[in-house]
N, C-alpha and C positions, 0 to 999 in steps of 0.2 A: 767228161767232154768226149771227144772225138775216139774212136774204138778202132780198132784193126786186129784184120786174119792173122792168126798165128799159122805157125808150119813147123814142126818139129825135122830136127834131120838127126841122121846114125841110123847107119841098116840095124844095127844092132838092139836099138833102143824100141820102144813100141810106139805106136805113129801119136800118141800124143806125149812123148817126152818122158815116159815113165820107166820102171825097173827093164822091160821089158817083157816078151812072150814067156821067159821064162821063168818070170814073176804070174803073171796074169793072163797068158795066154795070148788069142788074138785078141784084139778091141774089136768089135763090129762096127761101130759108128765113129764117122771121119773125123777128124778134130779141127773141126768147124768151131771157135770159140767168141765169133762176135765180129760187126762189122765196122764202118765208119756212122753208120746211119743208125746206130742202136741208142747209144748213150747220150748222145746230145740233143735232148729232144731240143731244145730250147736255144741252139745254135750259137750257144756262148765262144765254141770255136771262131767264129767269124771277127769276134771281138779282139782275137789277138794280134798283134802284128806278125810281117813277114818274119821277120826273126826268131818272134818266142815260136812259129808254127815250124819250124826250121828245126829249132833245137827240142823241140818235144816229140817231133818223128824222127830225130836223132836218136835221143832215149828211149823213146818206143822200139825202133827197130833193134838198139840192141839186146833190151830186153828181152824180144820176140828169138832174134834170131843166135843169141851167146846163153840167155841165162837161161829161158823157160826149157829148154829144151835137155841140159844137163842137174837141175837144180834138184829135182826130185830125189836121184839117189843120193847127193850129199843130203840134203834131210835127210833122209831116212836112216842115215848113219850120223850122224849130229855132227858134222863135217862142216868146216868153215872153206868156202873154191875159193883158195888161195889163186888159180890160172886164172881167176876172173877180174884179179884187182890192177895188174897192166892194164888190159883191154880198157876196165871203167875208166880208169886214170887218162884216158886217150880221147874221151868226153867233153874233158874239159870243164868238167860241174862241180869239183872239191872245192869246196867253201864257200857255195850258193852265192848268197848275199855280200860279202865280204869284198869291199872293194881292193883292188891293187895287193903288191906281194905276188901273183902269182896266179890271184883267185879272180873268178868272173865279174864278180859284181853286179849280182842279178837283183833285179826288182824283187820285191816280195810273190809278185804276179809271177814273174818266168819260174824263182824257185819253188813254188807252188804247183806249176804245169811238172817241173823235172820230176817233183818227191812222187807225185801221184801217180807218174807214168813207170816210176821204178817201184813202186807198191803193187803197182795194177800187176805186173808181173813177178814179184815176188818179196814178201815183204821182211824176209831175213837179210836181202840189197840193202833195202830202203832203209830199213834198221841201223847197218852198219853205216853207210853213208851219214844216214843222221847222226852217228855218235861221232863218227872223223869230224864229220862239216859243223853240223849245226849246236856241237855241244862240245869239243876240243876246240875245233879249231876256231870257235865262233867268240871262248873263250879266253883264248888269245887276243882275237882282232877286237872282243869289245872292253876287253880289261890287261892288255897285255901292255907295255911302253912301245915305242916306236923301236928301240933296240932286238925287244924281244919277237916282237911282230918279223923284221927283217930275219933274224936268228931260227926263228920255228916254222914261220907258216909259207915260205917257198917253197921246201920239198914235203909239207903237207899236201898243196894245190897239186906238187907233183905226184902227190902217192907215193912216193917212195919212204917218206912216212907218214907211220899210221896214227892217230890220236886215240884215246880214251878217256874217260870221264868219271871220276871217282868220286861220287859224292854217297847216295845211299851204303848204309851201312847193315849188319844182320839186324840191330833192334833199332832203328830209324829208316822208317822209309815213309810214311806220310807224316810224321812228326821229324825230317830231317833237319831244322831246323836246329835240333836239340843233341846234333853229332857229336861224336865225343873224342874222333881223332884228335888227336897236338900235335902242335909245329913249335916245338922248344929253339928258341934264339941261341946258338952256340959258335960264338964269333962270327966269320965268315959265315956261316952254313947255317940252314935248319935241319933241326932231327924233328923226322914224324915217327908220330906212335901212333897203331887201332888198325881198325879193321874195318873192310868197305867188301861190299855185296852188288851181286847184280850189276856187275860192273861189265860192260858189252865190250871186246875188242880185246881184252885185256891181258888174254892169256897173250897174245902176239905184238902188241900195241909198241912202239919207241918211246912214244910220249902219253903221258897219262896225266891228266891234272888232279889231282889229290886235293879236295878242301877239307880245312883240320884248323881246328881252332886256336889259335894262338896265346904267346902270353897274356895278349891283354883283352882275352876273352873274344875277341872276334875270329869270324869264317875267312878266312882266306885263300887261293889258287896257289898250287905249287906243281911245276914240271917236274912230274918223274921222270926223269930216261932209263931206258930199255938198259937192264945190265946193274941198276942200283943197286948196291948190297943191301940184305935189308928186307926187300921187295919180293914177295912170292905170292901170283896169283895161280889159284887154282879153279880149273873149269867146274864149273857147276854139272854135274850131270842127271841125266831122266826126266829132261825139260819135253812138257807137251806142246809144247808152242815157241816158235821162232829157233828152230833145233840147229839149226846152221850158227845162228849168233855165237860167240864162245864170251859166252857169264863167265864171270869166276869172283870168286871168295878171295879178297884180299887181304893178303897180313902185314902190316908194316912196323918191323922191329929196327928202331936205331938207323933208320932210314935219312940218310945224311944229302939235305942238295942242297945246290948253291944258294946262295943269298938273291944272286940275280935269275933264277929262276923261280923266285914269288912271283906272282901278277901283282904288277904293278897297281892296276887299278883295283883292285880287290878288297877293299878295307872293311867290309860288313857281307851280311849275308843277303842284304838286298842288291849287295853289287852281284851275287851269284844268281839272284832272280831274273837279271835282263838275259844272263845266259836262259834259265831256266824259259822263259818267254819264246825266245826263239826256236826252244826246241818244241814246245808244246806245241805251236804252230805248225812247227815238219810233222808232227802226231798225227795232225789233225789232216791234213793234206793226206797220208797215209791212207787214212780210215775212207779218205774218198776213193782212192784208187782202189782198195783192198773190195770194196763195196763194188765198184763198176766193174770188175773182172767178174763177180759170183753172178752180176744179172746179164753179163755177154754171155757166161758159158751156160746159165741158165736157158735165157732166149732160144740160143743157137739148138742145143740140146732139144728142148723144145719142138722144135721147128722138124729137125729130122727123127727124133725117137715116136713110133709107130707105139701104139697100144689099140688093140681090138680096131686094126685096120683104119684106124685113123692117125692124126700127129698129135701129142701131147697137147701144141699148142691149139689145136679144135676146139679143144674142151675149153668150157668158160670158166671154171676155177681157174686153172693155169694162166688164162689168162686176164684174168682178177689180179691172181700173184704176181704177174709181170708188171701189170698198169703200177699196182704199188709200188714196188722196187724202185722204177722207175719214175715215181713221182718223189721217193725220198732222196733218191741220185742227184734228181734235178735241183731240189731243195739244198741239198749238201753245197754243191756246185756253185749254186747263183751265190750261197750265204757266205763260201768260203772266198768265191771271188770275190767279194764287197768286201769281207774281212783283210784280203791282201792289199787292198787299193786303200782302205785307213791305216794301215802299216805303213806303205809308201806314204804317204801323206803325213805321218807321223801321229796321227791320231791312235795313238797303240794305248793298249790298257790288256794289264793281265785276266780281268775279268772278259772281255768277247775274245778270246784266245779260247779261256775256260769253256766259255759258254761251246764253240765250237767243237771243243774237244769233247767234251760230255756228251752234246746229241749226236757229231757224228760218228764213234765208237758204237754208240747204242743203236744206232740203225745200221751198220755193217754187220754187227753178228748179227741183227736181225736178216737182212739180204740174205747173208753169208750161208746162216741155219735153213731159210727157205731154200737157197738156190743146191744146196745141199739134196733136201729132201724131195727137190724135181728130180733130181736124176736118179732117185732109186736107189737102190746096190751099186751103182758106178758112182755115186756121189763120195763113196767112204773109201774109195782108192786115190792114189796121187797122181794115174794118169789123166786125171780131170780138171788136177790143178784145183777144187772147191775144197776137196780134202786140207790141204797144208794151208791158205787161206782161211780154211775155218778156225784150225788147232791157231795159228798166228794171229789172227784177229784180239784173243783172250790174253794174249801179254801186250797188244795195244791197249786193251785198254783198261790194263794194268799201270804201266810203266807214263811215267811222267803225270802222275795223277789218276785214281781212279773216278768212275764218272759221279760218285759222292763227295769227292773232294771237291772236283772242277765244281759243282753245284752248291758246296758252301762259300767257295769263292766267289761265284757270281749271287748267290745271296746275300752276302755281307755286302756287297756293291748296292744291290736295289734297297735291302732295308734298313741298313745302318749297323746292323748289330752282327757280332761275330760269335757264329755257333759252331764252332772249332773245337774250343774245348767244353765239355760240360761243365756246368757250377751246380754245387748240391746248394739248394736255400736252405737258409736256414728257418726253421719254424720255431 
């Protein structure tokens, strides 16, 4: 949708938000990254109200003017800007959807505009937010007790703490289904045992929901707090994509929590799928913003870089490559809005969530990889911002299904049959 001028600030810094001159010298060309008239061809901005247009150049400008501008060296050092989690927290956007306790209680529409606007500017933000909001904390509010909701999720809304989310394991991650952590009953308390992977927040997290199969063979949610004995995650490192996040490799030995910190509503592993639902959705929002940041800075790039005394954008290839981008934008856009408005409506289904996720993944690294290979040799540095976009796009659309998953899931929807696992026939 709607697009805006960035501006980098720091003398220090190089003018578009990178290592600096001392990295890369000077940059020649301004950092011009996209205007308001680029991305919306199709004027779906118009369709929002006063408020949602309110609070998405809310999130934009912070974007623009706290995060794009410092985010690049922490990449580059797989640093998680701890000094950015006040500021976000002053947003007011912890826990999207999530009515009352603390949290806004956003339509599916507004949390939709938020995710994308904190993507479109960098998608190790966006990441962490969705592991706080849309998969701890959303974990709470839609399986927690009313006790537990009041007990966790106030100073989540506030940020002062952090959530994470502990379900993938090292040998389950599309067959998660099949985890092999336990939640042993021992009076008061449960002890968990196993080990969880790819676990976003974790190394820092207070609260972490741990699902671990119980005695009577079901998935269940358990609050870890920060301090557990027991509990030691470790950061994943040599990550090429979403370097900022802090992954870690989880151990959990004789890991003892309360009895009242199970999720209440949690008694199967389909209660864990309405969490999982809600975050595929933040994914998928994601891939739209990650997508419209590579054809602003394409465009714009375009527009000023000269070759043989002309603009890039002269030439009719380039501008081939544009029309496209931006007809798969707009398609993103309209599909993803219709898809927020059947969530509102309650017409939800894990399959057009999927369906979502699968194409829009697939056409961001496609943008992503073009708007890449417009800018030449400046494309492959971070002061461009395409650079870390493009390395991040590839743990999107990784993480919360790969896009052969999302497409047997919405297969098994159109034809009845479930091609998940293989059957050898017998002859």
């Amino acid at each position: 949708m709607n697009a805006t001028h960035r501006t980098a600030a720091g003398s220090n810094q190089s003018v578009l938000g990178g290592a600096g001159p001392a990295g890369n010298g000077h940059v020649v060309e301004p950092p011009v990254l996209g205007g308001p008239e680029t991305s919306d061809y199709y004027l779906l901005g118009d369709l929002l109200t006063e408020e949602q247009q309110t609070l998405r150049h809310k999130v934009r400008d912070f974007m623009d003017q706290e995060v794009i501008p410092v985010i690049n060296p922490y990449w580059e050092r797989a640093e998680f800007p701890h000094e950015l989690v006040p500021k976000l927290a002053r947003l007011g956007i912890a826990g999207f959807q999530i009515p009352g306790y603390g949290c806004p209680g956003m339509s599916n529409v507004t949390a939709g505009i938020v995710i994308l606007e904190l993507a479109r500017g960098d998608l190790s933000m966006s990441t962490f937010m969705g592991v706080h909001s849309a998969l701890a904390m959303t974990s709470i509010g839609v399986l927690g007790s009313e006790e537990q909701k009041q007990r966790f999720l106030p100073p989540m809304a506030r940020m002062e703490k952090i959530g994470a989310f502990g379900l993938t394991e090292p040998a389950h991650g599309t067959d998660v289904v099949k985890l092999e952590t336990t939640a042993r009953r021992d009076g008061d308390s449960y002890v968990l045992n196993g080990h969880k992977r790819w676990i976003g927040n974790a190394t820092f997290a207070d609260y972490v929901i741990v699902w671990a199969r119980g005695d009577d063979g079901h998935v269940g949610g358990y609050v870890v707090e920060k301090g557990t004995p027991g509990f030691e995650a470790r950061a994943i490192t040599g990550k090429t994509a979403l370097r900022c996040v802090q992954n870690a490799q989880i151990s959990l030995t004789d890991v003892r929590v309360p009895a009242e910190n199970r999720l209440e509503g949690g008694r199967t592993f389909r209660d864990t799928e309405k969490v999982l639902l809600a975050s595929r959705f933040c994914v998928a929002w994601e891939s739209v913003g990650a997508a419209i940041a590579g054809y602003e800075t394409a465009l714009a790039y375009a527009k000023q870089r000269k070759q043989f005394g002309m603009p890039l954008a002269a030439f009719q290839l380039i501008q081939y490559r544009l029309a496209r981008m931006l007809a798969d934008i707009t398609d993103m856009v309209c599909m993803q809005y219709r898809l927020s408005q059947l969530l509102d409506e309650g017409k939800y289904s894990m399959p057009r969530v999927a369906l979502a996720k699968m194409h829009y993944t697939e056409r961001a690294r496609a943008i992503l990889a073009d708007a890449r290979d417009m800018l030449g040799g400046n494309g492959i540095i971070l002061d461009y911002h395409v650079a870390r976009h493009l390395c991040d796009i590839e743990a999107i659309d990784t993480y919360e299904g790969t896009d052969t998953v999302q497409a047997l899931i919405v297969g098994r929807d159109i034809t009845g049959y479930n091609a998940f696992v293989p059957v050898v026939q017998d002859h």
